[in-house]
N, CA, C and O of each residue as an XYZ file, in Angstrom:
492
protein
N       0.862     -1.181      0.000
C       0.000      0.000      0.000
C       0.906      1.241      0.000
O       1.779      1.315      0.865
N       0.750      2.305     -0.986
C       1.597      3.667     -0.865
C       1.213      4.733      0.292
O       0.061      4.741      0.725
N       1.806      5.281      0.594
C       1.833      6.362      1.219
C       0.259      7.196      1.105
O      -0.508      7.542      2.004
N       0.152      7.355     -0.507
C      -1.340      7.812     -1.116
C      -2.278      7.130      0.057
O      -2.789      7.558      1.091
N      -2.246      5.717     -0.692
C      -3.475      5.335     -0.130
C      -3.765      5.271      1.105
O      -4.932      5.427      1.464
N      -2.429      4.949      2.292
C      -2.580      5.407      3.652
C      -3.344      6.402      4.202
O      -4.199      6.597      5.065
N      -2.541      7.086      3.160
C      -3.556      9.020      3.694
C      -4.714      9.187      3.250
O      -5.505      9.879      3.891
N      -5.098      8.556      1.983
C      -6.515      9.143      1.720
C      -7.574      7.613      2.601
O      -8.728      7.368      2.248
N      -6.811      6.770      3.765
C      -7.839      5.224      3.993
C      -8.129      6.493      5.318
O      -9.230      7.019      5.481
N      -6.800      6.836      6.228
C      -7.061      7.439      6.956
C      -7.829      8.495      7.254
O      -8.300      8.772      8.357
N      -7.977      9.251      5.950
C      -8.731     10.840      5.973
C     -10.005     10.448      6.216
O     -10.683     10.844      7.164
N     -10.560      9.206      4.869
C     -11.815      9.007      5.162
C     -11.943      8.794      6.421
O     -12.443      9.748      7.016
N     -11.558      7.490      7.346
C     -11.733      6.945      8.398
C     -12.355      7.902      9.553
O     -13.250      7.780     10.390
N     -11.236      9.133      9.101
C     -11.322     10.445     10.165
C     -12.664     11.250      9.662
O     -13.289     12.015     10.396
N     -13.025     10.951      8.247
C     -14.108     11.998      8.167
C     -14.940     11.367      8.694
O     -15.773     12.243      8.927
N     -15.454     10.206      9.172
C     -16.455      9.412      9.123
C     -16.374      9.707     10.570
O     -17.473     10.207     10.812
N     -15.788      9.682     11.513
C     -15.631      9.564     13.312
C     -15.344      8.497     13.357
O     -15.840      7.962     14.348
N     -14.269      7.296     12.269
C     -14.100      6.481     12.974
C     -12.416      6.175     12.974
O     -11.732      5.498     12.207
N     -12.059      6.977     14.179
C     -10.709      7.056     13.955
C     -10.105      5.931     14.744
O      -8.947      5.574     14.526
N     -10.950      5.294     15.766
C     -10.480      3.795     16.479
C     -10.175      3.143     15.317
O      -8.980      2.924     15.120
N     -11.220      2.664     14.238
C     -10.474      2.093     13.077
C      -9.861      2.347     12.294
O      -9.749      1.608     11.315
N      -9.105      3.690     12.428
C      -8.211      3.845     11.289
C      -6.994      3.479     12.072
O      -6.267      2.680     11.481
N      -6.524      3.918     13.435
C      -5.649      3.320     14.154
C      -6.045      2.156     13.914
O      -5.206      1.711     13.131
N      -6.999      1.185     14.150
C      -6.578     -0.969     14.114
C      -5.947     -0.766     12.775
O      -4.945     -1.412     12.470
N      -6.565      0.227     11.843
C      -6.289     -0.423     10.449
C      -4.856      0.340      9.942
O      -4.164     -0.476      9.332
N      -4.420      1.264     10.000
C      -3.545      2.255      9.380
C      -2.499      2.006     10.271
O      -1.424      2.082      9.674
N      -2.324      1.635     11.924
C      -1.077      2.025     12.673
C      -0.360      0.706     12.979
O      -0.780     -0.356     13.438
N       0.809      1.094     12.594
C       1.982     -0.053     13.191
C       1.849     -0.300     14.519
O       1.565      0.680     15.208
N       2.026     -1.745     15.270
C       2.406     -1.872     16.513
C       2.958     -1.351     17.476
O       2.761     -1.308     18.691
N       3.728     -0.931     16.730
C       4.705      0.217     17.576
C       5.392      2.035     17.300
O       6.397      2.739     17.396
N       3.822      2.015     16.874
C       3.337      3.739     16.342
C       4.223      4.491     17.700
O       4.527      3.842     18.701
N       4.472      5.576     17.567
C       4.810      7.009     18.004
C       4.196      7.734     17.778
O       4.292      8.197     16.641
N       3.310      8.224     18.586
C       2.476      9.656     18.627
C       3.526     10.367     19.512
O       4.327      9.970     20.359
N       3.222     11.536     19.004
C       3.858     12.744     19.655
C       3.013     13.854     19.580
O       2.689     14.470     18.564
N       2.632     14.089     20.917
C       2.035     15.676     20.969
C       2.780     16.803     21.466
O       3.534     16.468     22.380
N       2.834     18.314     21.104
C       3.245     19.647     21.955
C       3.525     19.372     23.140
O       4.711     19.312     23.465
N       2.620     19.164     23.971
C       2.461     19.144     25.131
C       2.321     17.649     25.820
O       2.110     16.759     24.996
N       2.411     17.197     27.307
C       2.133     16.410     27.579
C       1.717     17.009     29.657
O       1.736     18.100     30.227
N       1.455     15.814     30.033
C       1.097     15.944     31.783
C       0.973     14.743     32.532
O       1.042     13.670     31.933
N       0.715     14.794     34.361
C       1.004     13.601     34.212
C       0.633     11.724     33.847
O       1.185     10.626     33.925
N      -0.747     12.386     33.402
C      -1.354     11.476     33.204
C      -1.735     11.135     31.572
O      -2.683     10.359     31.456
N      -1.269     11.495     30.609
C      -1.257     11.960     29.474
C       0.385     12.310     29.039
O       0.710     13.479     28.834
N       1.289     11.291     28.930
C       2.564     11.848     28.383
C       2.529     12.355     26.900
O       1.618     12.120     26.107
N       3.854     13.210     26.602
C       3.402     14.118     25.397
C       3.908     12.698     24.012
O       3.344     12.385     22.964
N       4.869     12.295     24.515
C       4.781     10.801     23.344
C       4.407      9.492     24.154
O       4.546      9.150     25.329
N       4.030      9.079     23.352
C       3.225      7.735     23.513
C       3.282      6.990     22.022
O       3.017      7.269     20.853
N       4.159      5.074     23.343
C       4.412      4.331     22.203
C       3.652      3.076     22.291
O       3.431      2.486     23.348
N       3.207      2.643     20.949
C       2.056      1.294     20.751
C       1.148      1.646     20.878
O       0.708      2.427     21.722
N       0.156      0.571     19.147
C      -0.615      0.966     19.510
C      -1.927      1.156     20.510
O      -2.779      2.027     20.335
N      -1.938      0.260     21.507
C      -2.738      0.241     22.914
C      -3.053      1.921     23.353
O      -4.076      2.573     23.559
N      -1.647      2.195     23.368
C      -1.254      3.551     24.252
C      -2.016      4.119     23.004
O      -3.150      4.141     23.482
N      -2.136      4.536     21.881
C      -2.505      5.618     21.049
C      -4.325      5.051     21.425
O      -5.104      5.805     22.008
N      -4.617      4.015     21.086
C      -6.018      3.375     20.531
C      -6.483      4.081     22.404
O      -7.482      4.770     22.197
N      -6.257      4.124     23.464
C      -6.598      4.521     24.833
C      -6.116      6.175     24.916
O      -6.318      6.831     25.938
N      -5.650      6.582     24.059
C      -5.546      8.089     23.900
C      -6.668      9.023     23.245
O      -7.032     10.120     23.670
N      -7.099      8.393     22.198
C      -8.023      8.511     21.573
C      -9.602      8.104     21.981
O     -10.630      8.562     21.481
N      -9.477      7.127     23.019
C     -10.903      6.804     23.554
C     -11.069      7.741     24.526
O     -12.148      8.276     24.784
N     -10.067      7.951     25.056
C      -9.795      9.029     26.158
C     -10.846     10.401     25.629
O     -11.945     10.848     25.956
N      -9.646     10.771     24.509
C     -10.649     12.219     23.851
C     -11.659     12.218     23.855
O     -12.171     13.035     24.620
N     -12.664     11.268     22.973
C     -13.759     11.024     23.070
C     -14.563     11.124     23.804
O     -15.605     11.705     23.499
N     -14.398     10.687     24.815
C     -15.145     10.392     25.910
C     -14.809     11.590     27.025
O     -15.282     11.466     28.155
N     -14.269     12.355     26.808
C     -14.173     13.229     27.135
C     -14.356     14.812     27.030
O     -14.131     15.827     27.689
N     -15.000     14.340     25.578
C     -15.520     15.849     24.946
C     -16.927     15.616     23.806
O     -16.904     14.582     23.138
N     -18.046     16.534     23.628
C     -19.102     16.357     23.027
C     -18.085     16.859     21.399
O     -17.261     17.772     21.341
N     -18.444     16.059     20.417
C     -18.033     16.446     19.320
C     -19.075     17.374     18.555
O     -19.825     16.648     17.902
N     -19.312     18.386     18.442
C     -20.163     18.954     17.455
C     -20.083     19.088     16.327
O     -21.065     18.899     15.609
N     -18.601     19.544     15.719
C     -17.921     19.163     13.854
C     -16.532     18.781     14.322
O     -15.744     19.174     15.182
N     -16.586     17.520     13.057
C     -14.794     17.366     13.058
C     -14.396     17.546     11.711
O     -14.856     16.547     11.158
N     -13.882     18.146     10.951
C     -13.088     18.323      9.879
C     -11.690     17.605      9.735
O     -10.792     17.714     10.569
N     -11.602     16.762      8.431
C     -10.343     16.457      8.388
C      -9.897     17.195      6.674
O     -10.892     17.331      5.961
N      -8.721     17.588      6.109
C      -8.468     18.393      5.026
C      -8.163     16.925      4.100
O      -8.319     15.805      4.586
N      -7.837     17.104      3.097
C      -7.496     16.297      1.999
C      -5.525     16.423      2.472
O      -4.715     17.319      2.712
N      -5.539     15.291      2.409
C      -4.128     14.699      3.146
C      -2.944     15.543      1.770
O      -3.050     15.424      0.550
N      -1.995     16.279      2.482
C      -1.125     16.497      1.568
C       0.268     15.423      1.913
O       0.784     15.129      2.991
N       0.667     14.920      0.221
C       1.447     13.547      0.427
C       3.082     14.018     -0.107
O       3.481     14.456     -1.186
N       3.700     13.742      1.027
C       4.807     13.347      0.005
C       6.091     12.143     -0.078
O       5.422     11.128     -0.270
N       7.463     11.719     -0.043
C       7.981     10.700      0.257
C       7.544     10.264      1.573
O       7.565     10.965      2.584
N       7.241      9.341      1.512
C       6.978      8.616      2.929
C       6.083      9.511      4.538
O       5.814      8.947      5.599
N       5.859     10.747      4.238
C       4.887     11.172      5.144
C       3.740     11.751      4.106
O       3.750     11.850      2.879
N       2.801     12.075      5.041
C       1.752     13.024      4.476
C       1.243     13.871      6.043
O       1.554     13.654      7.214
N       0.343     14.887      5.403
C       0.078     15.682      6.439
C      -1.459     15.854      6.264
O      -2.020     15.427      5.255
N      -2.178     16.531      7.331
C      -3.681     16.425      7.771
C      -3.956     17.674      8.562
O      -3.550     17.899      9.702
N      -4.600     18.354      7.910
C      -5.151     19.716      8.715
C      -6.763     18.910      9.057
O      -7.584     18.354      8.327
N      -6.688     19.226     10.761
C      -8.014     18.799     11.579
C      -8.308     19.978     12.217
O      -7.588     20.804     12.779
N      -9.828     19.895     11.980
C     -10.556     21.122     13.023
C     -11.623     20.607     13.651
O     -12.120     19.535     13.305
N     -12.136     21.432     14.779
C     -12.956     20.619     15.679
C     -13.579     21.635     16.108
O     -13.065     22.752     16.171
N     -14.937     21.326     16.503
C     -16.035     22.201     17.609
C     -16.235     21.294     18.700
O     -17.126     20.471     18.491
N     -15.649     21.214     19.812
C     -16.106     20.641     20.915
C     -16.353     21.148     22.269
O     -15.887     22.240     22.594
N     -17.244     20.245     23.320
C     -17.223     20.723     24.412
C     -16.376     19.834     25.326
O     -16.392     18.603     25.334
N     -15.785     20.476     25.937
C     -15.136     19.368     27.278
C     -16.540     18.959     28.362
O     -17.312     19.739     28.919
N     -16.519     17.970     28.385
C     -17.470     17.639     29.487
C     -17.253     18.027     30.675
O     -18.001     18.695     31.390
N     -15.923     17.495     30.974
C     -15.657     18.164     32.478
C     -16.253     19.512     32.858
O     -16.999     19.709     33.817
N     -15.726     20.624     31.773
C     -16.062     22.155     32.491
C     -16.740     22.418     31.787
O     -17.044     23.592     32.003
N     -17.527     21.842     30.526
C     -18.473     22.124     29.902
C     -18.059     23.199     29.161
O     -18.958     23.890     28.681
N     -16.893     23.522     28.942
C     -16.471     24.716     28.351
C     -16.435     24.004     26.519
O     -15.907     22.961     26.135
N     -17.182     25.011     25.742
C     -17.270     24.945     24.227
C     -15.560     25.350     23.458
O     -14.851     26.354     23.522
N     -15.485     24.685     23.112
C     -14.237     25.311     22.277
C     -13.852     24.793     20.751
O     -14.084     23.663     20.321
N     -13.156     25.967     19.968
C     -12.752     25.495     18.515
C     -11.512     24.987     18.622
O     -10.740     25.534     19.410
N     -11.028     23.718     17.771
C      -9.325     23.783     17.785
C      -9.016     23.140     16.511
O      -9.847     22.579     15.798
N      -7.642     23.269     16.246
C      -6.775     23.066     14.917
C      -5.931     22.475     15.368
O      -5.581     22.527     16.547
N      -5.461     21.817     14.517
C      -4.099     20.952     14.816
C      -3.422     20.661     12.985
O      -3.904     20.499     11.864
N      -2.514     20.709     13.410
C      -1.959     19.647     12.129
C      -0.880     18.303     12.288
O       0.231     18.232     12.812
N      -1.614     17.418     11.684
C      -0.874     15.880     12.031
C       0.234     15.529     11.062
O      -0.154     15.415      9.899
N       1.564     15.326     11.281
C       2.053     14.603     10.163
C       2.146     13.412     10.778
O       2.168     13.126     11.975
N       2.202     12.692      9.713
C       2.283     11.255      9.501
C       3.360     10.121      8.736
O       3.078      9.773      7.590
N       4.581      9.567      9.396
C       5.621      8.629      8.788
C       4.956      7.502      8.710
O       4.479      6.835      9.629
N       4.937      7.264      7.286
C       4.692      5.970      6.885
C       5.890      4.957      6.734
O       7.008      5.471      6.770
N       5.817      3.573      6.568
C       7.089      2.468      6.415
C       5.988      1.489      5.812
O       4.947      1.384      6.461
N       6.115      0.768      4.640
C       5.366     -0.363      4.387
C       3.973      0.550      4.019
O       3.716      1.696      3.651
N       3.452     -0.345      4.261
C       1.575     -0.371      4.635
C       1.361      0.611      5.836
O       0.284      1.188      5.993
N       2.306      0.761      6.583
C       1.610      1.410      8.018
C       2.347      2.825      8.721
O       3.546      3.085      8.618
N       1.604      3.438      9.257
C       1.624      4.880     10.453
C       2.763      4.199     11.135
O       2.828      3.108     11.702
N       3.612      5.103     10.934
C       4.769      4.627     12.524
C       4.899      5.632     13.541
O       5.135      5.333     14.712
N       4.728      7.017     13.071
C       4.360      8.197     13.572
C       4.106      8.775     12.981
O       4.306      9.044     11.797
N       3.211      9.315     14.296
C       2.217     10.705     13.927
C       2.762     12.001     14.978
O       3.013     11.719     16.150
N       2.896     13.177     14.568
C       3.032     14.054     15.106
C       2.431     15.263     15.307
O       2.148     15.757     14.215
N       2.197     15.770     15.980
C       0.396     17.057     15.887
C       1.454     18.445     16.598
O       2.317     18.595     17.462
N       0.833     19.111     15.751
C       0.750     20.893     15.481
C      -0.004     21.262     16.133
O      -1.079     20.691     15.952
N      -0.021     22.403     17.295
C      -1.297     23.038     17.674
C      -0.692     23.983     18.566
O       0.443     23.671     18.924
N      -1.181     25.120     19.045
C      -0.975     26.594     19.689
C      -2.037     25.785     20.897
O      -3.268     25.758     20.892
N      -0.761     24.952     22.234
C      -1.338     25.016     23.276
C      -2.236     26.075     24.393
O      -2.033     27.274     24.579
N      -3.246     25.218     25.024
C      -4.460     26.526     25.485
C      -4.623     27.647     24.794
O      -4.855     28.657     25.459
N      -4.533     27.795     23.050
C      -5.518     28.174     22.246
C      -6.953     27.701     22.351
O      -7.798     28.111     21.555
């Protein structure tokens, strides 16, 4: 599978809300996420995919989704990139908020080995 098709299995996956399966389906075993920021219950990288697939249930379940936007994946040798936008509420404080991020993505083979996210923390 190319790089292409990685990015455009994933985009859909993401347009749809079903990003648990694009991680079973798109991420290596031993993916690297990396975020800006991290804390202590939430480190800023996180390795395997367990740790990503429980990062992501995390979000979820932790915020009302109102829109998620994912952009048309820009590709090139072995990564591609993903502009995401979001309307959500945090449940906890009930506080509404917009956010952006941008993901790149190292591909190897068929699969995500890392992902890395863009974003203007407590924006």
């Amino acid at each position: 599978m190319s790089t292409q098709s990685v990015a455009q299995g994933l985009v859909e996956l993401c347009r749809q809300g079903k990003n648990i399966e694009a991680i079973d389906k798109y991420y290596a075993d031993d993916i690297v996420s990396i975020e800006p920021v991290g804390g202590p219950d939430m480190p800023a990288t996180m390795k395997g995919k367990a740790a990503v697939r429980s990062k992501n249930e995390w979000w979820v379940a932790n915020h009302e989704i109102h829109n998620a936007k994912a952009s048309a994946a820009m590709v090139g040798d072995g990564q591609f990139a993903v502009h995401f936008e979001y309307d959500v509420t945090n449940k906890p404080s009930a506080r509404r908020m917009k956010m952006a991020e941008m993901g790149l993505y190292t591909v190897k083979g068929d699969k995500i080995v890392e992902e890395q996210f863009f974003y203007t923390p407590g924006a």
